[in-house]
N, CA, C and O atoms as a CHARMM CRD file, in Angstrom:
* protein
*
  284
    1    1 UNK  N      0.82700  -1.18600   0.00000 PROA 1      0.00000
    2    1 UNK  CA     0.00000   0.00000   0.00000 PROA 1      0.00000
    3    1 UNK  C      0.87000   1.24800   0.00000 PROA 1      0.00000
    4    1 UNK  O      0.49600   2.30600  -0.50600 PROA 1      0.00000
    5    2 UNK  N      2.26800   1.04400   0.70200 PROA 2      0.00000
    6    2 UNK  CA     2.91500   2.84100   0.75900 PROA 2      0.00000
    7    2 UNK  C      3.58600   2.48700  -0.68900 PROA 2      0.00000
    8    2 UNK  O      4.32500   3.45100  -0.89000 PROA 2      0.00000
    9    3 UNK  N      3.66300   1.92600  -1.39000 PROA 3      0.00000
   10    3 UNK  CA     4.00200   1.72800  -2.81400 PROA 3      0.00000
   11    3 UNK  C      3.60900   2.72800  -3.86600 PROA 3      0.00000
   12    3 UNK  O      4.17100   3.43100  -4.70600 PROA 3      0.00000
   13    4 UNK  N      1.95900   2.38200  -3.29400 PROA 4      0.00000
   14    4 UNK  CA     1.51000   2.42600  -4.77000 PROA 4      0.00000
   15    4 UNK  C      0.62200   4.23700  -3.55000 PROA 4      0.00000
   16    4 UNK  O     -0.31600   4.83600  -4.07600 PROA 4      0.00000
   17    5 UNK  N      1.01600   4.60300  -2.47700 PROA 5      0.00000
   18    5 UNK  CA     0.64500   5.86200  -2.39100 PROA 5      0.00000
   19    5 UNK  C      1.29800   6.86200  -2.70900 PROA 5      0.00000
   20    5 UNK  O      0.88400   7.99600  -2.95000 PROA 5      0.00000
   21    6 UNK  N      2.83800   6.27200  -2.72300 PROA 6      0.00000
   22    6 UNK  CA     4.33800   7.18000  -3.16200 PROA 6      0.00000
   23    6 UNK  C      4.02600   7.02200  -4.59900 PROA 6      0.00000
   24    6 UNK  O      4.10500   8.02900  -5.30100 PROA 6      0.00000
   25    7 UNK  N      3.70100   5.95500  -5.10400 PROA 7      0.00000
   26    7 UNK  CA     3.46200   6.04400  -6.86000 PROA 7      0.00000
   27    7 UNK  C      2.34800   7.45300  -7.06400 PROA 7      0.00000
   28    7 UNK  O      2.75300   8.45900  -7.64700 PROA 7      0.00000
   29    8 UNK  N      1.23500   7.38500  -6.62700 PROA 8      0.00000
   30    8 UNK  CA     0.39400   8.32500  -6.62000 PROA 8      0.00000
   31    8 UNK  C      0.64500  10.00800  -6.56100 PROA 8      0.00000
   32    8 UNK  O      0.14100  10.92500  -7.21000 PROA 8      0.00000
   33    9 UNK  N      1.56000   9.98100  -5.58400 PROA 9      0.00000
   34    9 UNK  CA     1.88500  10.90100  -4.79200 PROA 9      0.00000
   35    9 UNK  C      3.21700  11.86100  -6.38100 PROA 9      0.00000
   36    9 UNK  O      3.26100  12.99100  -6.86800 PROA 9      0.00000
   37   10 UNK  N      3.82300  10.87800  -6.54100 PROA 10     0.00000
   38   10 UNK  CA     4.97800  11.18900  -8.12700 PROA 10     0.00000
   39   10 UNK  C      4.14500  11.81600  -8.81800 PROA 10     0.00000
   40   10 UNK  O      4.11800  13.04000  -8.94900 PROA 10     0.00000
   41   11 UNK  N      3.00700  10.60800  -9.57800 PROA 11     0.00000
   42   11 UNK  CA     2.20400  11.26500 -10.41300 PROA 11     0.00000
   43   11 UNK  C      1.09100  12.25900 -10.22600 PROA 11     0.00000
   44   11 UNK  O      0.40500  12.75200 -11.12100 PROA 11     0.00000
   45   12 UNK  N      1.02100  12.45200  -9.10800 PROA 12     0.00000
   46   12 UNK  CA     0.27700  13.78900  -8.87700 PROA 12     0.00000
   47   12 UNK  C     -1.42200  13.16900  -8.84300 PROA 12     0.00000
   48   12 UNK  O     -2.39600  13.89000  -9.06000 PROA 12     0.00000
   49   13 UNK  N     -1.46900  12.22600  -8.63900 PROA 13     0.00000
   50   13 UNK  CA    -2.57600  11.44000  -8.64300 PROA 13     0.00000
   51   13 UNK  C     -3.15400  11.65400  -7.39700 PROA 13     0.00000
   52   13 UNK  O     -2.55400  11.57800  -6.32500 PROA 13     0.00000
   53   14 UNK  N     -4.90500  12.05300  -7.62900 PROA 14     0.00000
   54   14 UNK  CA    -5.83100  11.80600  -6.06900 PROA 14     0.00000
   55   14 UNK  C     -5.65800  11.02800  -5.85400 PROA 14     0.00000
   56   14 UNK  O     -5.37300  10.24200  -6.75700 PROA 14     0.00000
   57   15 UNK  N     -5.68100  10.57800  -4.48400 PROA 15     0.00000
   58   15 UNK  CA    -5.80800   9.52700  -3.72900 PROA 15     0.00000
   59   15 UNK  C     -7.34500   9.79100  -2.54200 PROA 15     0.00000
   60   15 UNK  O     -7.34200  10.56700  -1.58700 PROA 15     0.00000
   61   16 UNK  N     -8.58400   8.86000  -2.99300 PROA 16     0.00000
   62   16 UNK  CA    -9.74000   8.54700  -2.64400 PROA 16     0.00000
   63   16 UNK  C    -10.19500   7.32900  -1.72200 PROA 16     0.00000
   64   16 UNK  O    -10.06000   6.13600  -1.99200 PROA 16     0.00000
   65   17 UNK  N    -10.80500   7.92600  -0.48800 PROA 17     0.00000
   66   17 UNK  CA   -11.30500   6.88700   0.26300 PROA 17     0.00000
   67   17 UNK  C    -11.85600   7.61300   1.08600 PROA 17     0.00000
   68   17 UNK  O    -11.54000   8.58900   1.76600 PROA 17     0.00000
   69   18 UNK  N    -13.78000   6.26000   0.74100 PROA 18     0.00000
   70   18 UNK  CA   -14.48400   6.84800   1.25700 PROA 18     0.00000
   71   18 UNK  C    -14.91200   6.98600   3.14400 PROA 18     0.00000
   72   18 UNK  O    -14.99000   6.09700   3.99300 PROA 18     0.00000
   73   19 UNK  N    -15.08000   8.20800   3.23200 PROA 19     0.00000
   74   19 UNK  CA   -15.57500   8.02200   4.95500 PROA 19     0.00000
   75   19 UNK  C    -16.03100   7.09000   5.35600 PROA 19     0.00000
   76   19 UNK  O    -15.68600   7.00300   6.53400 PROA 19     0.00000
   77   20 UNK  N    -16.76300   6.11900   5.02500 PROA 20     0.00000
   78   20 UNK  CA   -17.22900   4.62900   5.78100 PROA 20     0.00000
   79   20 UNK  C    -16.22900   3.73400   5.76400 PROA 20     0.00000
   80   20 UNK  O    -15.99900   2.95600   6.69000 PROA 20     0.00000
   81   21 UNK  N    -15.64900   3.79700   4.80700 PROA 21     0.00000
   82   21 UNK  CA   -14.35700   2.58100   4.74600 PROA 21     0.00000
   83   21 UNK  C    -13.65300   2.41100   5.44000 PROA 21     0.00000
   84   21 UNK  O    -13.30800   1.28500   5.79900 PROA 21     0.00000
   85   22 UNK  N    -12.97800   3.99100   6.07700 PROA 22     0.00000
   86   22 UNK  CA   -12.26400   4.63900   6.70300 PROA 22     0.00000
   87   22 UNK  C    -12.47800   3.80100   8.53300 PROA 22     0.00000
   88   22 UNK  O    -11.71800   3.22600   9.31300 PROA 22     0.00000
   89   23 UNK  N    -14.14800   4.23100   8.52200 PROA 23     0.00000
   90   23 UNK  CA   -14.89800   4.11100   9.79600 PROA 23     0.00000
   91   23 UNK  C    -14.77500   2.94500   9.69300 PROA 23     0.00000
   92   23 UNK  O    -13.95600   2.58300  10.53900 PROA 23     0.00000
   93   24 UNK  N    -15.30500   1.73400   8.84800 PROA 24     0.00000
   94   24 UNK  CA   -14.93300   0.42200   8.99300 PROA 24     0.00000
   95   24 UNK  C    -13.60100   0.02100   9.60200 PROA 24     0.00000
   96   24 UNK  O    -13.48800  -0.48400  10.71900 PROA 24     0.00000
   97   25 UNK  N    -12.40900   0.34000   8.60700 PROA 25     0.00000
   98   25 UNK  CA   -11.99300  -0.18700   8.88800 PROA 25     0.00000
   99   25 UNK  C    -10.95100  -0.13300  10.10300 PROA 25     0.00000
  100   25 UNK  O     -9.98400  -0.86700  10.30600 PROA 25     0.00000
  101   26 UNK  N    -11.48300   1.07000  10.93400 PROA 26     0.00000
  102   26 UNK  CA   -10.80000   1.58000  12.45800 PROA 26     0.00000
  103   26 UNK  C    -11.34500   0.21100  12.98600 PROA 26     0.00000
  104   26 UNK  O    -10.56300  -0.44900  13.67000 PROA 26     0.00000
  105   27 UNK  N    -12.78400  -0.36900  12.71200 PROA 27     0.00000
  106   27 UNK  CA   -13.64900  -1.00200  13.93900 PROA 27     0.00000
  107   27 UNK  C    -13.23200  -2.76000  12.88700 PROA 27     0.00000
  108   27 UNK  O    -13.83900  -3.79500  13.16300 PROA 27     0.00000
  109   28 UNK  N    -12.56500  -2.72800  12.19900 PROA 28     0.00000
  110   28 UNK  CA   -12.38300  -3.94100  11.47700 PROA 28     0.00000
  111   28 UNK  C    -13.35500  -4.64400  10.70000 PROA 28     0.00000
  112   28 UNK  O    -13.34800  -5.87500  10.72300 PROA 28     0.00000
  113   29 UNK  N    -14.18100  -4.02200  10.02000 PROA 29     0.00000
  114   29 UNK  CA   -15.01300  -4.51900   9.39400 PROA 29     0.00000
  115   29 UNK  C    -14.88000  -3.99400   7.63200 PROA 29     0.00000
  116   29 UNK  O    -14.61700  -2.80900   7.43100 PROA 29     0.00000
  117   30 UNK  N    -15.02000  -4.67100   6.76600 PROA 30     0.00000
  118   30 UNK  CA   -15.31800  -4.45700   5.03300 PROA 30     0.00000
  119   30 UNK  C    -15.80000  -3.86100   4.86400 PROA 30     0.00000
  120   30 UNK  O    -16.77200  -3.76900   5.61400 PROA 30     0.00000
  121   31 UNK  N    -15.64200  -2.51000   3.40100 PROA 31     0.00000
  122   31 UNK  CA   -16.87200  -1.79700   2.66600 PROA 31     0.00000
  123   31 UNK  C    -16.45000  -2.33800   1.26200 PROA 31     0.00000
  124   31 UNK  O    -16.14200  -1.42100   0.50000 PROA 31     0.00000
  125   32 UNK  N    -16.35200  -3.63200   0.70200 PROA 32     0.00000
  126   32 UNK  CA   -16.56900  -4.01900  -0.32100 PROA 32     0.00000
  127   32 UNK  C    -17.25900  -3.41900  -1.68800 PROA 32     0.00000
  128   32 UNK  O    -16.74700  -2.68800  -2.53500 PROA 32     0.00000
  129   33 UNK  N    -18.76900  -4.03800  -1.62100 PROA 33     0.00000
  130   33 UNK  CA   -19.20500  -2.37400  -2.55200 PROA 33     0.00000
  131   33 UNK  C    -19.14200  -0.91900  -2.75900 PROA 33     0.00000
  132   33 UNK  O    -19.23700  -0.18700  -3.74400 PROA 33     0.00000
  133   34 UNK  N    -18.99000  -0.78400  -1.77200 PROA 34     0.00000
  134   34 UNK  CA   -18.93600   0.84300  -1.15900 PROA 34     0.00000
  135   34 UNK  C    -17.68900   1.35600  -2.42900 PROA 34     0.00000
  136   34 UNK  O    -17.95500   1.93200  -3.48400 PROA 34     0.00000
  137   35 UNK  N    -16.38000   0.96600  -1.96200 PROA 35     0.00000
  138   35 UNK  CA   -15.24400   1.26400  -2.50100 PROA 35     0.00000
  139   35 UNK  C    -15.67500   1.38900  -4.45300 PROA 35     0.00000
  140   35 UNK  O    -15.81000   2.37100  -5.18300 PROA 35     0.00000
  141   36 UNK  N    -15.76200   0.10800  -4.68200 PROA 36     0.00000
  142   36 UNK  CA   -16.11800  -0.13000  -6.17300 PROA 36     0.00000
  143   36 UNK  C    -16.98100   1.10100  -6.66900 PROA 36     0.00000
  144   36 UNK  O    -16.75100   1.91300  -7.56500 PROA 36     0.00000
  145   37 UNK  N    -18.18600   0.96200  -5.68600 PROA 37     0.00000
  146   37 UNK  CA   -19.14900   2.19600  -6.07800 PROA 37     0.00000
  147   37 UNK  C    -18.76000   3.89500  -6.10100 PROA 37     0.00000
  148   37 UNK  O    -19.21600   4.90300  -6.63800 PROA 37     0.00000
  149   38 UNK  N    -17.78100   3.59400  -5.29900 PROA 38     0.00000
  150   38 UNK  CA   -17.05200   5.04400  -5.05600 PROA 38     0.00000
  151   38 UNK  C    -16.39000   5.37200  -6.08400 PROA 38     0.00000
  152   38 UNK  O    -16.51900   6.51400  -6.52600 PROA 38     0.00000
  153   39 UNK  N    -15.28000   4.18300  -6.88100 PROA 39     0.00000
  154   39 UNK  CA   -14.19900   4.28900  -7.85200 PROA 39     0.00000
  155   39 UNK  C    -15.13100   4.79300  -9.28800 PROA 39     0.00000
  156   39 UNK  O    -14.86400   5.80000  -9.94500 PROA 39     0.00000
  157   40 UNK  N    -16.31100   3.79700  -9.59000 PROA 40     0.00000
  158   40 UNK  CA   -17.71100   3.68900 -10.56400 PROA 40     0.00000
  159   40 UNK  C    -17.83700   5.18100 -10.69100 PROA 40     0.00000
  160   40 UNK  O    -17.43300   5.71200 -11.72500 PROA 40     0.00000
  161   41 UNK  N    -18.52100   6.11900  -9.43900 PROA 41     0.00000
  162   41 UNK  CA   -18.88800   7.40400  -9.69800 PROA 41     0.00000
  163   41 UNK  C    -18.14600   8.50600  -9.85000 PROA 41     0.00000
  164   41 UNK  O    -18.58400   9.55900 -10.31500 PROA 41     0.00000
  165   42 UNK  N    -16.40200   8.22200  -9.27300 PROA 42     0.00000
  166   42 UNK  CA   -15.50400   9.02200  -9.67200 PROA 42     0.00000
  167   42 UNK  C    -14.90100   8.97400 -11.29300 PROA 42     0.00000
  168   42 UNK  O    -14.14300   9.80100 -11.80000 PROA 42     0.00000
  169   43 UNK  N    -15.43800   7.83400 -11.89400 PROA 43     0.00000
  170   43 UNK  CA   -15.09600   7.87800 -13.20300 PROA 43     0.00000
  171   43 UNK  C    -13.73800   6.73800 -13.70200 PROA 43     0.00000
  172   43 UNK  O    -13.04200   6.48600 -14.68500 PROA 43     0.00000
  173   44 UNK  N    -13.97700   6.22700 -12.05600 PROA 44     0.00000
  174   44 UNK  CA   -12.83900   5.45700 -12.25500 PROA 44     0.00000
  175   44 UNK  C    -11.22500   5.27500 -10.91200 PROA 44     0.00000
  176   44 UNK  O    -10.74200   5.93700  -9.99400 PROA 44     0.00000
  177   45 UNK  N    -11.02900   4.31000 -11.43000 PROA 45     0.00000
  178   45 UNK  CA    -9.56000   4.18700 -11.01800 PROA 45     0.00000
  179   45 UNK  C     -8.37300   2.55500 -10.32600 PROA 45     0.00000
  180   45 UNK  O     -8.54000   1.42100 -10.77300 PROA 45     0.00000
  181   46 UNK  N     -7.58200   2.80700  -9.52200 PROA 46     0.00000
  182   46 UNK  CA    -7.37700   1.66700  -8.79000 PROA 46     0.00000
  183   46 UNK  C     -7.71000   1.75200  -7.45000 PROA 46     0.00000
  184   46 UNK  O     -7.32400   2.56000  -6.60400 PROA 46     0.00000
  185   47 UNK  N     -8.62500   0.63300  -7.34200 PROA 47     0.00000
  186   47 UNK  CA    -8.58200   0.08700  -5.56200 PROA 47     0.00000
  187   47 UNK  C     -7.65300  -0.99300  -5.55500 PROA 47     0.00000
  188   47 UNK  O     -7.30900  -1.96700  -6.22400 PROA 47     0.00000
  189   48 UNK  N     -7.33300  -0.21600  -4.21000 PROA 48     0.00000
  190   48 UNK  CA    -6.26900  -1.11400  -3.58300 PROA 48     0.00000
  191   48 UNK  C     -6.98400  -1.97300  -2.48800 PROA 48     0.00000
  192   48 UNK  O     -7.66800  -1.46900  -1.59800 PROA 48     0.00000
  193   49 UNK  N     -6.74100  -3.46500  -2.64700 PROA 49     0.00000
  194   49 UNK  CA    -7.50700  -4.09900  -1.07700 PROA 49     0.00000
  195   49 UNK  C     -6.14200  -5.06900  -0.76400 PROA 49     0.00000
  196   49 UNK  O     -4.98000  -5.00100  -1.16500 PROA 49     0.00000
  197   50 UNK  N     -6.97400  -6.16100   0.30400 PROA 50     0.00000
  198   50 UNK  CA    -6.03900  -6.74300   0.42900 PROA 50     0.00000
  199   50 UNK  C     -7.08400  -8.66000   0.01700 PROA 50     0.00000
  200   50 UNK  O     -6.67800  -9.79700   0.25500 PROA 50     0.00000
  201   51 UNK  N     -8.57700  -8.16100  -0.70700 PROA 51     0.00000
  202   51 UNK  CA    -9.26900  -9.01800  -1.06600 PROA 51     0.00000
  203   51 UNK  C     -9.52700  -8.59800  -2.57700 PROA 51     0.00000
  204   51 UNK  O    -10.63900  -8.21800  -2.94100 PROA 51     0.00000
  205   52 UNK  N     -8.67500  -8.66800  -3.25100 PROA 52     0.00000
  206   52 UNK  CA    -8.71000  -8.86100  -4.80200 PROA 52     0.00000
  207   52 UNK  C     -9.96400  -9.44800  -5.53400 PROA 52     0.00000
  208   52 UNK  O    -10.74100  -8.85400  -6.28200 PROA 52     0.00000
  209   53 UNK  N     -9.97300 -10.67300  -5.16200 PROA 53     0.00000
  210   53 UNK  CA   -10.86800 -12.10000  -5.71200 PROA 53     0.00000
  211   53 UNK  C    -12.34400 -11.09100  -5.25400 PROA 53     0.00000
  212   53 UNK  O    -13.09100 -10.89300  -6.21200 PROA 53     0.00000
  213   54 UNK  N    -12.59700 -10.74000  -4.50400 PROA 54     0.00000
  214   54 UNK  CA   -13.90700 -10.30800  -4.39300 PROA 54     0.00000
  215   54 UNK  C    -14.42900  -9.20000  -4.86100 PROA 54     0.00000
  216   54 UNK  O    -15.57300  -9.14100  -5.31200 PROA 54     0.00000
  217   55 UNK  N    -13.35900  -7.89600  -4.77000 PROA 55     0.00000
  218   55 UNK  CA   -13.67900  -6.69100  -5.42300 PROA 55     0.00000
  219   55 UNK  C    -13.49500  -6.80500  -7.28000 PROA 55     0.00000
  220   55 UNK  O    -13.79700  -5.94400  -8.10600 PROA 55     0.00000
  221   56 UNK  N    -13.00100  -7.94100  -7.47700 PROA 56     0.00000
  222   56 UNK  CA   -12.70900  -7.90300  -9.21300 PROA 56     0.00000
  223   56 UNK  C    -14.05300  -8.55700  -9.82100 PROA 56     0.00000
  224   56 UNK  O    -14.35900  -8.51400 -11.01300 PROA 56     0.00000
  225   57 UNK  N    -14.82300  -9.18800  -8.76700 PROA 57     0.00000
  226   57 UNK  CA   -16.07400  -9.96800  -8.88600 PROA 57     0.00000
  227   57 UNK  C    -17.17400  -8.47200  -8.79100 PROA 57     0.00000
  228   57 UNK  O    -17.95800  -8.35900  -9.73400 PROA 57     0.00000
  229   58 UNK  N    -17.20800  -7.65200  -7.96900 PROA 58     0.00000
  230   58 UNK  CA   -17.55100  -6.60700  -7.66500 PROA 58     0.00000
  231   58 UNK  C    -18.05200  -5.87100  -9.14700 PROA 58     0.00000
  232   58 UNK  O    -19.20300  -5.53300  -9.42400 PROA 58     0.00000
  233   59 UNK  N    -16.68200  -5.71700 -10.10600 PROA 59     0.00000
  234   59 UNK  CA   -15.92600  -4.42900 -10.40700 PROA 59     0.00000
  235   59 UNK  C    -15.88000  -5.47500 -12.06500 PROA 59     0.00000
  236   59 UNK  O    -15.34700  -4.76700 -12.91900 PROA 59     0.00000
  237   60 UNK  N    -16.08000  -6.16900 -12.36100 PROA 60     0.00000
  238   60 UNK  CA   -15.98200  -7.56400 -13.24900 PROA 60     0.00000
  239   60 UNK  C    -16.38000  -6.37900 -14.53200 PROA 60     0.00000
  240   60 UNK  O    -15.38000  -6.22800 -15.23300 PROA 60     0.00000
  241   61 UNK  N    -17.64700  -5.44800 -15.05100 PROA 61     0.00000
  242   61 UNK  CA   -17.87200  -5.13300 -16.09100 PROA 61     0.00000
  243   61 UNK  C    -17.72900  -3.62600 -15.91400 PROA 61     0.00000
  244   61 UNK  O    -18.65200  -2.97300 -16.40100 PROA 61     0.00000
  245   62 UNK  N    -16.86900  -3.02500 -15.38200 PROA 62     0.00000
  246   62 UNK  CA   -16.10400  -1.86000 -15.58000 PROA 62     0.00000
  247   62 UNK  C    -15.04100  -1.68300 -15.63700 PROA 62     0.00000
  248   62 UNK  O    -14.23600  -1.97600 -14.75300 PROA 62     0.00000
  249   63 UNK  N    -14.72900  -1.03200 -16.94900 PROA 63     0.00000
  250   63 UNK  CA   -13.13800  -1.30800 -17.87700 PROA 63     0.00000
  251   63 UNK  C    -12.53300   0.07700 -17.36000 PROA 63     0.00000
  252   63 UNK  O    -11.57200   0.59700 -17.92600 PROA 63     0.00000
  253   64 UNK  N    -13.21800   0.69100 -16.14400 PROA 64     0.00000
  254   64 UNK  CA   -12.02300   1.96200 -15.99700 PROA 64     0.00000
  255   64 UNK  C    -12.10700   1.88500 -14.70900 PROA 64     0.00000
  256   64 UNK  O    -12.17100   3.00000 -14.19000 PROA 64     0.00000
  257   65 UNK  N    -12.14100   0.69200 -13.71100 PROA 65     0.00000
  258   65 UNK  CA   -11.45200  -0.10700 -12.23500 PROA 65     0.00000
  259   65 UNK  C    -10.93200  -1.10100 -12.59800 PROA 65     0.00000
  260   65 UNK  O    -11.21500  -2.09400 -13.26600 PROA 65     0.00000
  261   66 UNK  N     -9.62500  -0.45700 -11.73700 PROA 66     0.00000
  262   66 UNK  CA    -8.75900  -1.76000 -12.20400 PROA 66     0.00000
  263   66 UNK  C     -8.33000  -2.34500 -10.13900 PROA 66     0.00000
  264   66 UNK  O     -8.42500  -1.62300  -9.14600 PROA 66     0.00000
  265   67 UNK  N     -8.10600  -3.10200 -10.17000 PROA 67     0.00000
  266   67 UNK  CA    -8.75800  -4.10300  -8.47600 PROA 67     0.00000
  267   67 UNK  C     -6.56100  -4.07700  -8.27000 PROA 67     0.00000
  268   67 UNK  O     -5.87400  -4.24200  -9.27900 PROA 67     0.00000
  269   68 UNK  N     -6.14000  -3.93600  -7.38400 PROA 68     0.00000
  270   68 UNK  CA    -4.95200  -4.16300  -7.15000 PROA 68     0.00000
  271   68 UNK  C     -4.87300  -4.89000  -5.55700 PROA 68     0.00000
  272   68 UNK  O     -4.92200  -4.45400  -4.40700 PROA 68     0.00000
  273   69 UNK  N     -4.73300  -6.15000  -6.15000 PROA 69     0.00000
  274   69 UNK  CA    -4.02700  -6.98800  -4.26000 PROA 69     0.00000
  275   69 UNK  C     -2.55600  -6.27800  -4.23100 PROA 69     0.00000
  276   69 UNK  O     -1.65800  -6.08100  -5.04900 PROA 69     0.00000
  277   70 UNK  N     -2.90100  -5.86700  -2.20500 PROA 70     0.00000
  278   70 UNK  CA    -1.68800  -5.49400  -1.42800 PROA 70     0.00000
  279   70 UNK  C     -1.93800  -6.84600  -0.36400 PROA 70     0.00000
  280   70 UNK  O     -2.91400  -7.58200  -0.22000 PROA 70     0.00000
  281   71 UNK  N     -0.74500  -6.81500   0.22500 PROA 71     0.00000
  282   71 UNK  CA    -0.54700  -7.28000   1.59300 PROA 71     0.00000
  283   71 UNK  C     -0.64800  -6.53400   2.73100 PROA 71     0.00000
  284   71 UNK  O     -0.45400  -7.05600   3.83000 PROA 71     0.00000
C-alpha cells in the first residue's frame, strides 16, 4: 500500500477513500461495494484491497477499475 501511495503521490494522482471505509476499517469490518461504487462514480480508477478475488467480482464489467491486491 505505501508503494503504490508514493506512486500516486509522483504522479500527482488523487488519492480517494471513502468516509465509511475509513470508519470500517478503524472497527475492522469491510466496505466491499462501497469502494467499487465510489471508484464507478468518480469515473474510475485503482482500488487497492487486500481481497482482490472479491472486489474484481464486484468491479468484473467496468473497464475503468482496475482491483490491485496489497498485503
Amino acid at each position: 500500500m505505501h508503494n503504490l501511495l508514493i506512486a500516486a503521490q509522483r504522479l500527482d494522482l488523487p488519492v480517494r477513500v471513502p468516509a465509511a471505509v475509513l470508519a470500517e476499517t478503524y472497527r475492522g469490518t469491510g466496505a466491499d461495494a462501497l469502494v467499487i461504487a465510489t471508484a464507478i462514480r468518480l469515473g474510475g480508477g485503482i482500488v487497492a484491497t487486500g481481497d482482490p478475488d472479491d472486489l474484481r467480482s464486484l468491479a468484473r464489467d467496468q473497464r475503468n477499475v482496475k482491483v490491485e491486491g496489497v498485503n
